[in-house]
C-alpha positions in Angstrom: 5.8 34.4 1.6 2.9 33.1 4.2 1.8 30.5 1.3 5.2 29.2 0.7 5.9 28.1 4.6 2.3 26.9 4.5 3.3 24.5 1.3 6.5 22.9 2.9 4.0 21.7 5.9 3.3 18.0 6.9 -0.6 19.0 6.8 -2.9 20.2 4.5 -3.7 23.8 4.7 -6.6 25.8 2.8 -9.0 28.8 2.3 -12.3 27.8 1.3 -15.7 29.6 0.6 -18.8 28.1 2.7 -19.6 27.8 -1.3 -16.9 25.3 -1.1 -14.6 27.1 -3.5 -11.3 27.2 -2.9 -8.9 30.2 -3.0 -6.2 28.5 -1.9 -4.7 25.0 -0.9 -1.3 23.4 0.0 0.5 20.6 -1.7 -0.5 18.8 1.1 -4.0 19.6 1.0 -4.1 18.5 -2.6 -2.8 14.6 -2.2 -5.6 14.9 0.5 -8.3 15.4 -2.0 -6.5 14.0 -5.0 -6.0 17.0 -6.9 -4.0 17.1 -9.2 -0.5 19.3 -8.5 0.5 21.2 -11.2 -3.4 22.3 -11.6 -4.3 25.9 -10.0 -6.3 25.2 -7.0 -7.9 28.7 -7.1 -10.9 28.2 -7.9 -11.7 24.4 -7.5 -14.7 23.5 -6.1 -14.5 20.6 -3.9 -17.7 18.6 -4.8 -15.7 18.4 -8.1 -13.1 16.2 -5.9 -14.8 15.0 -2.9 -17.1 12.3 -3.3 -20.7 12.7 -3.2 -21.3 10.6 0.5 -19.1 12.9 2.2 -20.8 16.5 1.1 -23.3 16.9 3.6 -20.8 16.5 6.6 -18.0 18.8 4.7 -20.9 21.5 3.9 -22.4 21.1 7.5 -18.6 21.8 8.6 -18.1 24.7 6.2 -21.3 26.5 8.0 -20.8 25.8 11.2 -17.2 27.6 10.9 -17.9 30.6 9.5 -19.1 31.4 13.2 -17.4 29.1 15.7 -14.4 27.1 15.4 -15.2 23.1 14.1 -12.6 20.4 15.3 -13.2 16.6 14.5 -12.5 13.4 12.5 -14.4 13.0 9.0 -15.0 10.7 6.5 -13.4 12.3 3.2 -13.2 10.4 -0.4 -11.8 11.8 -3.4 -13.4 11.0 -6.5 -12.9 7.3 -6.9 -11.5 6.5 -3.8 -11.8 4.7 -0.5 -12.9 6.4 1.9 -10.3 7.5 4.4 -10.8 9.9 8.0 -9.3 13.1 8.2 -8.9 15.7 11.3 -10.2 18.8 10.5 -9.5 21.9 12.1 -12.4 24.4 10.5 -11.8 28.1 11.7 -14.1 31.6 10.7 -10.9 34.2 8.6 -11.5 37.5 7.1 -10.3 37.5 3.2 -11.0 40.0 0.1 -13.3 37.3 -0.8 -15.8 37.6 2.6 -16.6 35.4 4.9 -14.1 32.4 4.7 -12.6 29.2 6.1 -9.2 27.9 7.4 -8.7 24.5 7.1 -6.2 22.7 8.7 -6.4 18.8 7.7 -4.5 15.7 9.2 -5.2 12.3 7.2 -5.1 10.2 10.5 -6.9 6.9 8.7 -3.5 4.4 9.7 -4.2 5.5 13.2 -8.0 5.0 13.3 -7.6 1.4 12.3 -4.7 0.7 14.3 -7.3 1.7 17.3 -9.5 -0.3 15.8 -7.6 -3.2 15.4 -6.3 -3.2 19.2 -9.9 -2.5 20.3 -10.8 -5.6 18.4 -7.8 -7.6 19.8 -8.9 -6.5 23.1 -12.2 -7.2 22.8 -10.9 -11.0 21.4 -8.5 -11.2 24.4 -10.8 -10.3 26.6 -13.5 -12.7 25.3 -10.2 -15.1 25.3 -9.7 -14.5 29.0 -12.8 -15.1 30.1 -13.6 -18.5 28.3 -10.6 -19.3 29.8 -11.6 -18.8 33.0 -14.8 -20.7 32.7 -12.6 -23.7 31.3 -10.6 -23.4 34.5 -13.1 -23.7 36.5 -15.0 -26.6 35.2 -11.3 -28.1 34.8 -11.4 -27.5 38.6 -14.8 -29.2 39.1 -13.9 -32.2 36.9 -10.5 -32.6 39.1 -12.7 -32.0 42.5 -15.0 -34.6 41.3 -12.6 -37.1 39.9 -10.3 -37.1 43.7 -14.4 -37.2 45.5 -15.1 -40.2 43.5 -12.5 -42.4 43.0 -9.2 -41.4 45.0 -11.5 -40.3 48.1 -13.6 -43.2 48.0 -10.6 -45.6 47.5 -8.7 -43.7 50.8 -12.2 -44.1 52.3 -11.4 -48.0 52.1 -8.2 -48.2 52.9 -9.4 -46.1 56.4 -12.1 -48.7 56.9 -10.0 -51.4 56.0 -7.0 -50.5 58.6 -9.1 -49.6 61.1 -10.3 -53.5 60.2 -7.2 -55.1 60.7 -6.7 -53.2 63.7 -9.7 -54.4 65.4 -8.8 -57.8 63.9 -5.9 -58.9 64.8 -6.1 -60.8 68.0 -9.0 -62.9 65.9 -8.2 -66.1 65.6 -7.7 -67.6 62.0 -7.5 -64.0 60.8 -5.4 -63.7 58.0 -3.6 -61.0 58.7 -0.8 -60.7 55.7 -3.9 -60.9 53.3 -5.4 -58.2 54.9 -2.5 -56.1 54.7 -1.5 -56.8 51.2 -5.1 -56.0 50.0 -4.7 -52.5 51.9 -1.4 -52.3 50.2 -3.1 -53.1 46.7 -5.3 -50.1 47.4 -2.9 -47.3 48.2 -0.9 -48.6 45.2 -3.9 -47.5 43.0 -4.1 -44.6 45.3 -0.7 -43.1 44.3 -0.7 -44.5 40.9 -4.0 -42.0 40.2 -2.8 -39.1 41.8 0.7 -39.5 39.9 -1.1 -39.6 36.6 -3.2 -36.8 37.4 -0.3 -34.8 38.8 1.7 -35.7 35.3 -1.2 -34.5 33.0 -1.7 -31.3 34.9 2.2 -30.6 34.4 4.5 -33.6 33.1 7.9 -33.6 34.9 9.6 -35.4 32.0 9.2 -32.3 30.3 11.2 -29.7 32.4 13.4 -32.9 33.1 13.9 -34.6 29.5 12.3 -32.6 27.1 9.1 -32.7 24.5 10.2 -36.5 23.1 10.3 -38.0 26.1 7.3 -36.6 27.7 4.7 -37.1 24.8 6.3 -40.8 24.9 5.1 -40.9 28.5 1.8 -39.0 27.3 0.5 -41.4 24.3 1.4 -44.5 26.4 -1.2 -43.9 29.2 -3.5 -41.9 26.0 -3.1 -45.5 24.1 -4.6 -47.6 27.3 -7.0 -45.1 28.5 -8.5 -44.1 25.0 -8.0 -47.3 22.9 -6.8 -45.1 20.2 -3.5 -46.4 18.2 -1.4 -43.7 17.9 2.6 -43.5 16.8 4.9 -41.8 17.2 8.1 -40.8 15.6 10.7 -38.0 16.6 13.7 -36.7 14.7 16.6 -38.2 16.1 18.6 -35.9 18.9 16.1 -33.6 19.3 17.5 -30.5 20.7 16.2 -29.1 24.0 13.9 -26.2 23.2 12.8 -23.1 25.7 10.2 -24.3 28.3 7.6 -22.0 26.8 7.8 -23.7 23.4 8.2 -27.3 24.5 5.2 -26.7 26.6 3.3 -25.1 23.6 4.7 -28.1 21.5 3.0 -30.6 24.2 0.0 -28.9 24.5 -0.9 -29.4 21.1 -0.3 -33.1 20.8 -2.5 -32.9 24.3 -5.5 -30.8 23.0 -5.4 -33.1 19.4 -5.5 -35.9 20.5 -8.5 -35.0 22.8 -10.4 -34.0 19.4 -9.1 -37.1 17.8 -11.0 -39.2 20.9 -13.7 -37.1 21.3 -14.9 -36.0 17.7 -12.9 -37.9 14.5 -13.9 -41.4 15.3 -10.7 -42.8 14.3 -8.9 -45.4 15.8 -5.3 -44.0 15.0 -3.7 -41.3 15.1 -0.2 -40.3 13.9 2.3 -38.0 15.3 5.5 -36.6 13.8 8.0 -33.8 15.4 10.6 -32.9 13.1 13.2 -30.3 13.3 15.4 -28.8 10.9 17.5 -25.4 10.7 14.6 -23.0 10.8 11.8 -24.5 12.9 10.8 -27.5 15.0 7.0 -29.0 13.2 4.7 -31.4 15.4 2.5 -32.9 13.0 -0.9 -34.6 14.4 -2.9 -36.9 11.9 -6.1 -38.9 12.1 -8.1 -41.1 9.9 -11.5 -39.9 11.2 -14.7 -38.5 9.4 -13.1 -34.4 9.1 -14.1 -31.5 10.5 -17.7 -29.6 9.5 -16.4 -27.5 6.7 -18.2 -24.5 8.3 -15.9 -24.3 11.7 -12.8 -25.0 9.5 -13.8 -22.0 8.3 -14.6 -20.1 11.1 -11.0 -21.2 12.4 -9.3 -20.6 8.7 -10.7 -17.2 8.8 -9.6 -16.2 12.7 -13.4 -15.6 13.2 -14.4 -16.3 16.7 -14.9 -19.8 17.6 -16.6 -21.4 20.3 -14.3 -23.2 22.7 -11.0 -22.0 23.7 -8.9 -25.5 22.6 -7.8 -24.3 18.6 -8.2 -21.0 19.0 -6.4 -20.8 22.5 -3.3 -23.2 20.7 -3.0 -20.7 17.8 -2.4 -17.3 19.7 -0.3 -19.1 22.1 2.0 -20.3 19.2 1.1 -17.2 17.5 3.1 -15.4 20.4 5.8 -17.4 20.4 6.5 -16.5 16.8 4.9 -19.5 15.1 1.5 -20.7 13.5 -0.9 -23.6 13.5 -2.1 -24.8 10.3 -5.0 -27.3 10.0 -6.1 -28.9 6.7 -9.3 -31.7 7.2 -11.4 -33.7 4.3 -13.5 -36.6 4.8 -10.7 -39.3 5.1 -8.9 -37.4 8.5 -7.6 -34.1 9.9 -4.2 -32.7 9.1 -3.0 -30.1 12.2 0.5 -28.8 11.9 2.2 -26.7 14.4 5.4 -24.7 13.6 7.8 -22.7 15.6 11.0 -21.1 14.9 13.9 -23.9 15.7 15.9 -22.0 18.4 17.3 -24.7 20.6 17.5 -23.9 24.4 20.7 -23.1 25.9 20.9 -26.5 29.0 23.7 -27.9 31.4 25.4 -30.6 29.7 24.1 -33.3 32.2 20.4 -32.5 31.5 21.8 -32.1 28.0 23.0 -35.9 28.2 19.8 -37.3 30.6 18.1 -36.3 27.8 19.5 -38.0 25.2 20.1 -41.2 27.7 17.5 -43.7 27.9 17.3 -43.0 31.3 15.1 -46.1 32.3 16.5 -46.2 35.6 15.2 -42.4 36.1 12.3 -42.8 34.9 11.3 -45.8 37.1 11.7 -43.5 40.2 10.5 -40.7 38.7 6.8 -41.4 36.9 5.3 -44.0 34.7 7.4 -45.8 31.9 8.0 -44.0 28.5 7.6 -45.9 25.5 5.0 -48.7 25.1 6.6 -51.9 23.2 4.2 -51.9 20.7 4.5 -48.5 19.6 4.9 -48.7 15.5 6.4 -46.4 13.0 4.2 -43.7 11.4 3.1 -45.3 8.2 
């Protein structure tokens, strides 16, 4: 009667000899070991079963509990088999047969690697995190440095150069409208820097407009500072997507087209978005010499990479229920970014602003959008 309640339990249950002979084992105890059902485990040995690596531990184990009671996690094959991790529960009985030992087994091998997977996700995030950080910072020193040396030196003029006029004025011949429209000139290029620096750190058109009208904004000033030719074209009535996605969206566009400048050596660059029932696509393209075929791939495989720029793009689409997919040869790179094509739920005045033109808007607002000579993607 004992035996038949122990066969209709979850866990494998059996008598064995510190020989390893069995006198007697659950159905459950048998799938463990990959004996057959229907044949009499009385009497199996289980060296006949269990593969030869994992004897010494399940002999060491079998000792041990004829005394004391044994508790761990074990490394158990059957015949054949990949190896999978058990927890044993190895307890001393009195039987007919002698000394003999209870053995109450749990396959827990899903849940060992699903530890090990989140202590390797972890580990990644953490690693993650802290490049992260590191980029911050020198993102924070290249900012510092860029407001010392050209903003604060150019407000450094324009003090010098009031305090001038001030001292000037009752000069005679001084030309005092000059003066004054050369100080003007400066804090024009004054507020003209800090307004392009304010909109790369966080582009208003993108909260206000959405992603087309932003990366319009963003590839005009990347065409004059970089020299790079780059189109553009965007399916027509582009919904309004959440801000975490539109954002996501932009920051790729941002972080390719600083590869395509710093590393492809091409001179154009193309960029589709696209948008159908399922997902919304942003497709970057260069003409430049490829990537090395050994960080392709690094980044094909999701082995760690140095940097945070591809990696970083790809778990923050990855969250948001997308991928990033990046093909490269020696005539140009291929990156494509897809998420799913939820459109944003917006007031139907920010709804229509961003379908408008808007040129009037965005004269007040920030730079102009769309540079005449922007051509068609080939």
């Amino acid at each position: 009667m004992l035996w038949e309640l122990l066969d209709g339990l979850h866990v494998g249950v059996a008598n064995v000899l510190p020989s390893g002979k069995v006198l007697y084992a659950n159905t459950r105890f048998l799938e463990s070991l990959g004996i057959p059902q229907h044949h009499d485990p009385s009497g199996v040995q289980l060296n006949d079963y269990v593969a030869p690596s994992c004897w010494d531990a399940m002999y060491e184990a079998l000792g041990r509990a004829i005394q004391v009671p044994v508790d761990g996690e074990f490394q158990v094959a059957a015949v054949g088999e990949n190896p999978r991790t058990i927890r044993l529960s190895l307890g001393p009985v009195c039987t007919e047969q002698g000394p003999t030992v209870r053995i109450v087994a749990t396959e827990v091998t899903e849940l060992v690697e699903t530890n090990r997977a989140l202590r390797e996700t972890e580990a990644s995030l953490r690693s993650l995190s802290a490049r992260i950080l590191q980029l911050q910072d020198q993102e924070r020193r290249r900012i510092a440095r860029d407001l010392h040396d050209t903003t604060g030196q150019e407000l450094a003029v324009i003090v010098m150069s009031l305090k001038h006029l001030s001292n000037s004025l009752d000069q005679p011949g001084f030309d005092a409208r000059k003066a004054i429209a050369e100080v003007s000139e400066l804090a024009r290029q004054v507020n003209d820097e800090i307004r392009t620096l304010s909109y790369l750190l966080h582009p208003p058109l993108l909260d206000e407009f959405g992603l087309g009208s932003a990366l319009k904004w963003y590839l005009e000033g990347f065409n004059k500072r970089s020299g790079i030719d780059v189109a553009l074209e965007v399916s027509e009535k582009l919904p309004r997507f959440a801000s975490d996605k539109e954002m996501a969206l932009f920051r790729v566009v941002q972080e390719s087209l600083t590869n395509v400048m710093r590393h492809s050596g091409s001179r154009k660059a193309w960029i589709r978005v696209t948008r159908d029932d399922e997902v919304v696509q942003v497709e970057v393209e260069d003409e430049g010499a490829g990537m090395d075929p050994a960080v392709l791939a690094r980044l094909a495989s999701g082995a760690k990479a140095r940097g945070v720029g591809i990696p970083g793009l790809r778990e923050r689409l990855r969250q948001l229920g997308g991928r990033l997919e990046i093909s490269s040869s020696s005539g140009g790179t291929r990156l494509v970014a897809v998420l799913p094509a939820e459109s944003a739920s917006v007031p139907d005045d920010v709804s229509r602003s961003a379908e408008a033109p808007a040129a009037e808007s965005l004269r007040d607002s920030g730079p102009p959008r769309r540079p005449a000579g922007l051509r068609n993607v080939r």
